[in-house]
N, C-alpha and C positions, 0 to 999 in steps of 0.2 A: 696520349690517353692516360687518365688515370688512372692506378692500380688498387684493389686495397686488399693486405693479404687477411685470409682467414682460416682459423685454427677450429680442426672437427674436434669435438673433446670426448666424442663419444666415446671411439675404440679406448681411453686411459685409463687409468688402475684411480679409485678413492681418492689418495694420498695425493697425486697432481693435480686432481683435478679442485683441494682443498687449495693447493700450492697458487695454482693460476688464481681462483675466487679471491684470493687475499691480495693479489697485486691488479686486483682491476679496477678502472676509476671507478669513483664513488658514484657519478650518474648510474654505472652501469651496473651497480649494488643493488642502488633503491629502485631502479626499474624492474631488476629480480626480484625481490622482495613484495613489489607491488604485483607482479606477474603472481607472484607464489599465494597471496592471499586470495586469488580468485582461483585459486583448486577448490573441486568441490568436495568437501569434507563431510557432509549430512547425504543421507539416503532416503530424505525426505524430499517428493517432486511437489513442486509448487505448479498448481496451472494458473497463466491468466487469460481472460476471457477476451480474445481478439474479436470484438465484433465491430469493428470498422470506428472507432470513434479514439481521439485522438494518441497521444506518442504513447507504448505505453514499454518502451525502453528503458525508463528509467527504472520504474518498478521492479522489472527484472534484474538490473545489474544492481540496485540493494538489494537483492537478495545474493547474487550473484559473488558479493565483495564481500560477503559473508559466509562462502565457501556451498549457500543452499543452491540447489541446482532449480531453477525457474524455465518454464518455458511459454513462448505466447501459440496460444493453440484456438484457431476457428473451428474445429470441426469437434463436434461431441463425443467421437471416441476417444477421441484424444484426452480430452480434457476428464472423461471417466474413470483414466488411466491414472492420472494424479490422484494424491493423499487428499492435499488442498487447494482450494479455489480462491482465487482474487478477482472480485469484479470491479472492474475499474469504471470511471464516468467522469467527464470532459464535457464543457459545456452546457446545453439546457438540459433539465429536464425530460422535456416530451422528446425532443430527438433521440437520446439517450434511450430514451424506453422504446421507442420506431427503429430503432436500430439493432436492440437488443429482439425484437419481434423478429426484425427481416430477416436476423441470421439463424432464426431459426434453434436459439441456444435457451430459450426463454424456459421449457420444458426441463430440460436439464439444471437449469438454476434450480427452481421450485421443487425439482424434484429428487435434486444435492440437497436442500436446507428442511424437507419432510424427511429426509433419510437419519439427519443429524452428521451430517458430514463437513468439513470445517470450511467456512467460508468467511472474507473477511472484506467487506465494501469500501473504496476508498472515496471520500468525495462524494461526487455524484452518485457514485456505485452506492453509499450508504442512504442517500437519501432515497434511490430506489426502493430500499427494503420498505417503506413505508407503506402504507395506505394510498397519499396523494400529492400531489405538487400544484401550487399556485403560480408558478411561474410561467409568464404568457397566456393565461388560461389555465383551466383547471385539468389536470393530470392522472391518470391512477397509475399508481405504482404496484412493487407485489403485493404487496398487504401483508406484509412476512410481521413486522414491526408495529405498532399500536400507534398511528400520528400521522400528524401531516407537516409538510414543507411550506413555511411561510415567509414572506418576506419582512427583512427589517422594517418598522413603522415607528412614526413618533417621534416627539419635540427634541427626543438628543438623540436618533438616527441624520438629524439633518446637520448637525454637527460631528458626523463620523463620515470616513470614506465608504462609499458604497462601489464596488464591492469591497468588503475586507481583504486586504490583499499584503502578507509579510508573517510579522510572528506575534504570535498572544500566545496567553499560559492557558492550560488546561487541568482545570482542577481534579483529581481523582476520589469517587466518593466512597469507593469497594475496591476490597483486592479482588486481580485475579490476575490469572498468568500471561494475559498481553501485557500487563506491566510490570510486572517481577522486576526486579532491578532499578526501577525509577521513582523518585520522591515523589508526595505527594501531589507537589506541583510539576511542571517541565511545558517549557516553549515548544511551541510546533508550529509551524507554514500554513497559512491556510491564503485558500482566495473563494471567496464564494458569495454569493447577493443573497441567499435565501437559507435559511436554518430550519432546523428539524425539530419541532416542537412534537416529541418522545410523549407519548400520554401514558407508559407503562413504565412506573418511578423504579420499580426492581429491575429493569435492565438497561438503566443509566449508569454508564462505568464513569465517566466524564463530564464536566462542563466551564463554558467557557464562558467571558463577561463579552457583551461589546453592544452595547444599549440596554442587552437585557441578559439573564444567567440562560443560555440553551443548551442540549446536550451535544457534544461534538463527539463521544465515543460510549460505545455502545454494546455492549454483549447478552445473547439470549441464547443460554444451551453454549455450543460450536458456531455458533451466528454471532460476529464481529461486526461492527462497522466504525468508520474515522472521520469526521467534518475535514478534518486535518489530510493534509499529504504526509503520510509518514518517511516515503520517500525522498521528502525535499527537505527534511528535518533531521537534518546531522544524527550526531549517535544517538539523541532521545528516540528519533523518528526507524532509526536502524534497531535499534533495541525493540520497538514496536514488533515490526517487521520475523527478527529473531524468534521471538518469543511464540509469534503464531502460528512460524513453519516448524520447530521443536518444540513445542510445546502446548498450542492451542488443541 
């Protein structure tokens, strides 16, 4: 049988345990170091809105690898309990809104974003905020937002991939402190068939080309939203992220 010995470091004094860290291989440096940036160093809780619709792990471990402390919470105390809200959306429209109904969380949104309390839609989650959605049929969303969700149309949509699915640049038209840190321009992830034509010009933070100029980010008050994954968007998209748990 094989053995493999192992050293407690706990009971040591500072100065050994300095001695040992220096002679350890290099794997098992950057796995500390990797370990060590997921301490959580903000006292800011992030909630996001588990109401049944897809992964939404990701979102949390960006936040997470940024030392903010995230949690995914169904139940509405829970999540009243957070500073700030992430709503997330995956897939259509109208399911996304029947799901967000069934769990019974719909209340608490509406009545997070009448409070002024900071919320920040990813995706689907932003197209929520709207008016409506044309996708499959006609939709109504919160109506938090001034606009409706349309689909690409037109003689050079048939020349683009539907859905948009990779990285474009998102133009920034105002400062504010979801972007602190980032140039005018910056790449972000997106996948999605349908855009959010914004009909209310003062709270277009962003916009993006892809047959036509639409808004992909969004701010009204403490009311965020992103066409884009910020998630899935290396450090522009973590920077995002950053900025709304300290700073939004």
């Amino acid at each position: 049988m094989e053995t493999t010995n192992t050293i407690s470091l706990k009971p040591y004094s500072r100065p050994l345990l300095t001695h040992v860290a220096k002679h350890l291989p290099a794997t098992v440096k950057v796995f500390s170091q990797q370990r060590g940036c997921c301490k959580m160093t903000s006292k800011v809780q992030i909630g996001i809105l588990d109401y049944g619709i897809g992964n939404l792990r990701s979102v949390q471990k960006a936040f997470e690898v940024q030392g903010i402390e995230a949690h995914l919470h169904q139940e509405a105390a829970a999540l009243q309990r957070c500073d700030k809200l992430i709503l997330p959306g995956v897939g259509a429209f109208g399911d996304c809104m029947q799901s967000l109904e069934n769990s019974g969380l719909r209340p608490l949104v509406e009545g997070w974003i009448a409070d002024g309390r900071p919320l920040l839609g990813i995706c689907v989650g932003f197209q929520m905020l709207l008016e409506c959605s044309h996708e499959f049929g006609l939709h109504k969303g919160l109506g938090i937002v001034c606009g409706e969700v349309k689909p690409f149309r037109g003689s050079v949509c048939s020349q683009l991939k539907i859905p948009q699915m990779g990285w474009n640049t998102v133009r920034f038209l105002q400062p504010s402190i979801l972007t602190e840190g980032l140039g005018e321009e910056e790449y972000f992830y997106f996948v999605h068939s349908f855009y959010c034509d914004v009909q209310s010009p003062g709270t277009v933070l962003g916009v993006t080309d892809y047959s036509l100029s639409y808004c992909t980010a969004m701010q009204k008050g403490c009311l965020y939203g992103t066409q884009f994954h910020p998630e899935k968007s290396s450090s522009a998209g973590l920077k995002i992220l950053k900025n709304f748990a300290l700073k939004g």
